[in-house]
C-alpha positions as CSV (number, residue, x, y, z in Angstrom):
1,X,0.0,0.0,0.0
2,X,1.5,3.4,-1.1
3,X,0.9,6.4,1.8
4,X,2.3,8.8,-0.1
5,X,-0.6,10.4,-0.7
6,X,-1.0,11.3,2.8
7,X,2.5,12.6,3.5
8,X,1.2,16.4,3.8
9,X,-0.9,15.7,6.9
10,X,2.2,14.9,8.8
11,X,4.5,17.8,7.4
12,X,2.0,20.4,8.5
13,X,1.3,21.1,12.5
14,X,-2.0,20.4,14.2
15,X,-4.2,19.8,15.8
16,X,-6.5,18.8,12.5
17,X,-10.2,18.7,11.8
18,X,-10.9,15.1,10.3
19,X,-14.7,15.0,8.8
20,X,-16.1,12.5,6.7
21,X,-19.3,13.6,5.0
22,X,-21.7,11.8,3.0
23,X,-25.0,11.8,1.3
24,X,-26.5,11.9,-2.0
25,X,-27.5,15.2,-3.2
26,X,-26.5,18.6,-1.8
27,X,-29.8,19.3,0.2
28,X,-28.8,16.3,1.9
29,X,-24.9,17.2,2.4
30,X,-25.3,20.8,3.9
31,X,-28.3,18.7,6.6
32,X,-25.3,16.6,7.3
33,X,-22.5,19.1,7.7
34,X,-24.8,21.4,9.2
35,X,-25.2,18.6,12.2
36,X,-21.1,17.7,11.9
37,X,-20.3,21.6,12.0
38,X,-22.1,21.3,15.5
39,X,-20.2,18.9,17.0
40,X,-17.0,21.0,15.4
41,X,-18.0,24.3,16.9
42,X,-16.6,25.6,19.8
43,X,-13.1,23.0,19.4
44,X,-12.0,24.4,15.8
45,X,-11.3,27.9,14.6
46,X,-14.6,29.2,12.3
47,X,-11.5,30.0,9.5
48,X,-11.2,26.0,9.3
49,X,-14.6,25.0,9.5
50,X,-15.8,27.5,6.6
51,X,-12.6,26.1,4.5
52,X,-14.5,22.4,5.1
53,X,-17.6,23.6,4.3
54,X,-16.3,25.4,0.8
55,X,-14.7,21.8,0.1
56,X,-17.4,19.2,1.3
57,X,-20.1,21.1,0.6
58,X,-19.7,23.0,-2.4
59,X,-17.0,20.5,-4.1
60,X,-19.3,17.2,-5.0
61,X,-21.8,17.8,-7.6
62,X,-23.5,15.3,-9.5
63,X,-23.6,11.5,-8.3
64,X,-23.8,10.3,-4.6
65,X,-20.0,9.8,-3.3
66,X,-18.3,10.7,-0.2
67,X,-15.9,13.1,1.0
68,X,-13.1,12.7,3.7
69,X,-11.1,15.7,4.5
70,X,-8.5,16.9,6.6
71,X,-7.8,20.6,7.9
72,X,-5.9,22.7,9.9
73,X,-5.3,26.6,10.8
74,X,-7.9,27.1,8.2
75,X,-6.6,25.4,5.4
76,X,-8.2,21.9,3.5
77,X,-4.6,20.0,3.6
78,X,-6.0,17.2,2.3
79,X,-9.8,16.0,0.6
80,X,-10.1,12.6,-0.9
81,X,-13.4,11.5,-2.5
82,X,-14.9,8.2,-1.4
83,X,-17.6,5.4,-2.6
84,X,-18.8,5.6,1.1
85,X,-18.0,6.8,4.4
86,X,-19.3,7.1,7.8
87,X,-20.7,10.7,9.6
88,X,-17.9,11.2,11.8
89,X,-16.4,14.3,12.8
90,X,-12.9,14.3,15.1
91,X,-11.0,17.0,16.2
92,X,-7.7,15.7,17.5
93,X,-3.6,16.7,17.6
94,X,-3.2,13.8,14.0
95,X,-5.5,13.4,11.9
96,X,-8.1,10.6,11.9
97,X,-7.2,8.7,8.5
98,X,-7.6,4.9,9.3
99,X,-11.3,4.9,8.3
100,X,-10.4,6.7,4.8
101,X,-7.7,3.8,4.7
102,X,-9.8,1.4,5.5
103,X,-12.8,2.4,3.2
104,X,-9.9,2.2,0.1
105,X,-10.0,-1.6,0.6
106,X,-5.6,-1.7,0.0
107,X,-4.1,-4.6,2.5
108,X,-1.9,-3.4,4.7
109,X,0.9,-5.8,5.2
110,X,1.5,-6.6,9.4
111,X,2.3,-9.2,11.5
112,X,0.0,-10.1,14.7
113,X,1.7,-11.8,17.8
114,X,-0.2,-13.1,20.5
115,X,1.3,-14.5,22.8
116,X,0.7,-16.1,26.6
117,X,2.3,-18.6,28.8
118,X,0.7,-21.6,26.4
119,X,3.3,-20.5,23.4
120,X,3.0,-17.8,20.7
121,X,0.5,-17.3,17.5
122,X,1.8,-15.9,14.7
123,X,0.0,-14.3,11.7
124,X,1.2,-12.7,8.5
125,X,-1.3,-10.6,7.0
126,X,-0.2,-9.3,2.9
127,X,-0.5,-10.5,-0.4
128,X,-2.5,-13.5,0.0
129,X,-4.4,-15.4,2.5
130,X,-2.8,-15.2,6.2
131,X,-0.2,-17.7,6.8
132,X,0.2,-18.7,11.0
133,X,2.6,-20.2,12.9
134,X,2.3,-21.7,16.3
135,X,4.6,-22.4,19.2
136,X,3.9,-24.1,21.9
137,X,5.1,-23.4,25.6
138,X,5.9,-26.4,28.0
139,X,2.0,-28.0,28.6
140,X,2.3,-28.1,32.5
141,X,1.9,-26.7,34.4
142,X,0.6,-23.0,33.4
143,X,0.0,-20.9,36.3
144,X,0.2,-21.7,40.3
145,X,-2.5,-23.0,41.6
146,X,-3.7,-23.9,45.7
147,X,-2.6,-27.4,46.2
148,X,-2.2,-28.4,49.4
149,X,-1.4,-30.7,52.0
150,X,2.5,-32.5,51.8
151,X,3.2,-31.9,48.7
152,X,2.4,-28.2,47.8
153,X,6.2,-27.2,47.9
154,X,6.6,-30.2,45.4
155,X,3.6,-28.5,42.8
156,X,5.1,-25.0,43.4
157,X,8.7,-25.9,42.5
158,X,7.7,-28.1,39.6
159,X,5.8,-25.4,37.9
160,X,9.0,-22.8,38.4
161,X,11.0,-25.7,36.6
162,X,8.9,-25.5,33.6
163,X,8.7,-22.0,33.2
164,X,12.0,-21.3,33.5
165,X,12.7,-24.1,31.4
166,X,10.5,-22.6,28.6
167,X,12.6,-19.7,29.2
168,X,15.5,-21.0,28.9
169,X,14.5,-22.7,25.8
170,X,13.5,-19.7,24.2
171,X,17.1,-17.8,24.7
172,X,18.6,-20.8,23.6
173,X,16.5,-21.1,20.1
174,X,17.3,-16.9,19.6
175,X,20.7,-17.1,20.7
C-alpha cells in the first residue's frame, strides 16, 4: 500500500479537523455538515470549518459519493473522495485517516503476535491469504495454583521448573 498520498498531513502542524461527509445530493450534504459543524464548533477555529464547508459542501456535484477531508489553521490539507463513508467528525492533535484507509480496501501488510504462557500465535497478514505459525510453551503446568497438604512445595517448584525451562529454551532457540 503506497501512503504517499498522505504525507502532507504529517509535514503540516496540528491539531487537525478530520470529517467524513456523505449523502446523495447537496440538500442532503449541507443537513449533514450542518449537524457535523455542531459537533465542530466551539473545538475548531470558524476559518477551518468554513474552508471544510467550501470543500465538502460546495465541491461534490452530480452523483452520490463521499468526502473525507483533513484541515488545519484554516486550510483543506487534504480532501479525498470516497464510494462511502461514515458521519464522523474528530477533532484531535493527528488526523483521523484509518477509516479513509480502511474504506480504500488496499491490504496493509503486518504481522499479529499473540502470545501467553501456552506458546505464541503468529500471523502474516499481505498478499495473499494469512499464513500462522504456532509455538507451543511447556503443557504443565501454566500458572500456580492452591494445592495443598505434603506436597504443595513439590507443585510449586515443579511449575517454576517448567517456566523457567521454557525460558530458557527460548534464549537458547534466539541465541
Amino acid at each position: 500500500m503506497r501512503l504517499d498520498f498522505i504525507r502532507p498531513l504529517y509535514e503540516r502542524r496540528g491539531p487537525y479537523a478530520s470529517v467524513y461527509l456523505t449523502a446523495l445530493d447537496r440538500r442532503e450534504r449541507e443537513k449533514n455538515w450542518r449537524g457535523l459543524r455542531a459537533q465542530l464548533r466551539g473545538e475548531v477555529d470558524p476559518d477551518t470549518l468554513d474552508a471544510l464547508e467550501a470543500e465538502g459542501v460546495g465541491a461534490l456535484e452530480g452523483e452520490a459519493a463521499a468526502r473525507a477531508m483533513f484541515a488545519t489553521h484554516g486550510d483543506v490539507v487534504l480532501a479525498e473522495t470516497l464510494a462511502e463513508a461514515p458521519e464522523l467528525a474528530a477533532y484531535s492533535p493527528l488526523p483521523l485517516v484509518t477509516p479513509m484507509l480502511m474504506l480504500r480496501g488496499e491490504n496493509v501488510p503486518h504481522l499479529r503476535a499473540i502470545v501467553d504462557h501456552a506458546g505464541t500465535e503468529l500471523t502474516v497478514f499481505g498478499g495473499g491469504s494469512p499464513r500462522r505459525a504456532t509455538v507451543a510453551a511447556t503443557p504443565w503446568p501454566l500458572h500456580r495454583t492452591s494445592w495443598g497438604g505434603w506436597s504443595h512445595k513439590r507443585y510449586e517448584r515443579d511449575m517454576e521448573e517448567a517456566w523457567s525451562s521454557a525460558v530458557i529454551g527460548a534464549d537458547e532457540r534466539e541465541g
